[in-house]
N, C-alpha and C positions, 0 to 999 in steps of 0.2 A: 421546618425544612421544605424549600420547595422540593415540585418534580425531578425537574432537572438537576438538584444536588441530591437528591435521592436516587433517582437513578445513576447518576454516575459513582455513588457511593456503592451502591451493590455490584456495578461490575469491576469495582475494583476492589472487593472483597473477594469477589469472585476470581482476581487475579489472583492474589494472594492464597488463595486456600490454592489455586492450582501449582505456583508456583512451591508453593511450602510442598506440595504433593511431589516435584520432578528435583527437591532440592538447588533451590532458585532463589536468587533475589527478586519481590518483586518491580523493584525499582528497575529493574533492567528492562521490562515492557514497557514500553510507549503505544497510547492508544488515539488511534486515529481516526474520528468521527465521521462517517458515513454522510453526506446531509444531503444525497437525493431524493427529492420528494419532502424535505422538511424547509420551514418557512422560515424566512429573513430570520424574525424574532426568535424563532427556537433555536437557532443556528448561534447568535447573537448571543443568549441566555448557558447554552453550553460553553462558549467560549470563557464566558462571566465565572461562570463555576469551578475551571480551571483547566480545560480541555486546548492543549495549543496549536494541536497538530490535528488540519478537518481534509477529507479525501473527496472529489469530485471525479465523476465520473467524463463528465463533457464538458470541455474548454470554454463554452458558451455559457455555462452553468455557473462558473467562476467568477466567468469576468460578470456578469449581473451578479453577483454580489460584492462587488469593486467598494461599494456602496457605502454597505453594512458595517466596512469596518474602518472609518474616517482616523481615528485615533491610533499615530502607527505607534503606539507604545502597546496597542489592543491587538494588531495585527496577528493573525494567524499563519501556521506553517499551512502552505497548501502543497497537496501531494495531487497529483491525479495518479486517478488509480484505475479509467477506462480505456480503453482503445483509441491509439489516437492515427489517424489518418492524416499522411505528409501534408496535405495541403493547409492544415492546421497548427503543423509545426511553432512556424515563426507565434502563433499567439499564445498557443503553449509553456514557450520561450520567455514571453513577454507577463504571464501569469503566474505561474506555478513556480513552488522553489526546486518541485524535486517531481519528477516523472518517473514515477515506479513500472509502468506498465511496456518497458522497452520490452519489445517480442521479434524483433530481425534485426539486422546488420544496417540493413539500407535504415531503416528508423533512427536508430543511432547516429549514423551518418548524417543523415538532414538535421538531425539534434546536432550535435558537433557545429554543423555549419551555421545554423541558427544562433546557438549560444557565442560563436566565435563573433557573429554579426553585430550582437547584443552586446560583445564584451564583458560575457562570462562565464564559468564556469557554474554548468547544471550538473547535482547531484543526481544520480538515475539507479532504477532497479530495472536485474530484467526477469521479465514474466516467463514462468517456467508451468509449461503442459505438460501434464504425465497421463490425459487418457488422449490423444490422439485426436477425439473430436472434434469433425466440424463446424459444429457452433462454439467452439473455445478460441479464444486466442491465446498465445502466449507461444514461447520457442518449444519445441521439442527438448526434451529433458539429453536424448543425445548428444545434442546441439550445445548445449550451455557449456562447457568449458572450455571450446575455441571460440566460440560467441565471447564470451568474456575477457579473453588474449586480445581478442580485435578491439573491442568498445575498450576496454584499458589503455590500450596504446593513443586512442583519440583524446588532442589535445585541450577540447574544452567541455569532456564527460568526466563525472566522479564517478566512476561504477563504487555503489555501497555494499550490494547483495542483490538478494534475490526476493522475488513475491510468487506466491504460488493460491493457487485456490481449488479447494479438495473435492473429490467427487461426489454427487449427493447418493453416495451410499452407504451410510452408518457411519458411525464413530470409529470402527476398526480399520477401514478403508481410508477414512481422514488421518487418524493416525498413523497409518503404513504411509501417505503421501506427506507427512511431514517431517517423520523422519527421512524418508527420504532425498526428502529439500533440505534438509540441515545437512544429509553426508555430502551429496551434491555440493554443497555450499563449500566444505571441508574441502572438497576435490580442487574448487576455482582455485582458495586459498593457496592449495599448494602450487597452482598454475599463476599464480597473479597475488604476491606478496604484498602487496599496498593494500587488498583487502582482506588485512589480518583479523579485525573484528567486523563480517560478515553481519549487516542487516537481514533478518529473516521475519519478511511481512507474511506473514499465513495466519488462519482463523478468523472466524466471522461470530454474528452472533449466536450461528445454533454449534458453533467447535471449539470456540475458542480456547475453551480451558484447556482442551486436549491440546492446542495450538503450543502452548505456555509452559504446559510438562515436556514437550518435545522441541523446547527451545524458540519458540518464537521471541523476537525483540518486538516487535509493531504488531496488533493487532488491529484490524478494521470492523469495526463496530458500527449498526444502522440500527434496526429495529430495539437493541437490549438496551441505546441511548434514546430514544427520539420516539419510541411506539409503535405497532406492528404498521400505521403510515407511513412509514419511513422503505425505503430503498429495498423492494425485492428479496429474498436470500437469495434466487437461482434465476443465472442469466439464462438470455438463447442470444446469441448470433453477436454481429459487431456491438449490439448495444449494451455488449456483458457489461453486467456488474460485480464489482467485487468486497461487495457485503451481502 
């Protein structure tokens, strides 16, 4: 067995003993490959393994590897899951299937007009902050359920859910902020009935399991697929990452 199906085998063991722990399917997580900092070929070889869904941090990061994946039967879901700055919009637009890391109105809004430009409709999440800090992005957790009334109403957004990323203070801290991102989620729900089954991207690779007892569907995974080279656990400032 190579690396890379070896690794990918243990963290989806690892799903399953979490799930089997919160009474879970675990087929209901989908896991979504980290690949900042990881090379064409590895990136390539996890896809090979059976990984479909990979998350980029920066729009530039993507489109260089436009490349890698010639064969559109090979083709991957791409998520970005970084901060994305308007002026980057339209290539956003042009790259990605699904922009998880919506965190304001006006963001959405440029996304709406973009996909409208493009002639289509983008799947989006929006990034939900529960400590306040200023090296975080993401909306204020206040915020998310008229956030969510507005981007709903926009005619070329799918709002799915929500993504959230936990504080680095222990496991009991991560799990108080995921539960609290799934009732949050429950709250949209009842404000915005099209998303009846709520996407809930939380966990990384030092939470994840707790991520998956407390409902996650998507997890983001970087170093537990790819090696401690691979992609940071803990951001600072616009270049957060979310693995």
């Amino acid at each position: 067995m190579s690396t890379t199906a070896a690794r990918l085998g243990a963290v989806r063991s690892r799903i399953a003993a979490a799930a089997a722990r919160g009474s879970r399917d675990p087929g209901e997580v989908t896991v979504v490959a980290v690949t900042k900092g990881v090379s064409d070929g590895r990136v390539a070889a996890m896809v090979a393994a059976g990984v479909r869904h990979l998350g980029e941090n920066r729009v530039q990061a993507a489109e260089a590897r436009a490349a890698v994946f010639p064969d559109v039967s090979a083709v991957p879901i791409w998520h970005l899951i970084g901060h994305l700055q308007r002026n980057k919009v339209r290539r956003a637009v042009a790259r990605f299937d699904r922009v998880d890391s919506v965190d304001s109105r006006r963001l959405a809004e440029a996304l709406d007009r973009a996909a409208a430009e493009a002639a289509r409709r983008l799947p989006v999440l929006i990034e939900v902050d529960w400590t306040g800090a200023a090296a975080r992005t993401g909306l204020p957790a206040v915020e998310v359920v008229a956030a969510a009334e507005s981007i709903s109403g926009l005619a070329h957004l799918d709002l799915l859910g929500l993504m959230t990323l936990a504080p680095d203070a222990g496991p009991d801290a991560a799990r108080a902020v995921f539960r609290q991102t799934r009732a949050l989620a429950e709250a949209v729900c009842r404000r915005v009935p099209a998303m009846n089954r709520p996407v809930l991207s939380m966990g990384m690779s030092g939470d994840f399991e707790i991520a998956v007892e407390e409902g996650a569907t998507e997890i983001r995974i970087g170093h537990a697929l790819f090696g401690v080279d691979a992609s940071p656990a803990r951001p600072q400032g616009l270049g957060q990452d979310h693995e």
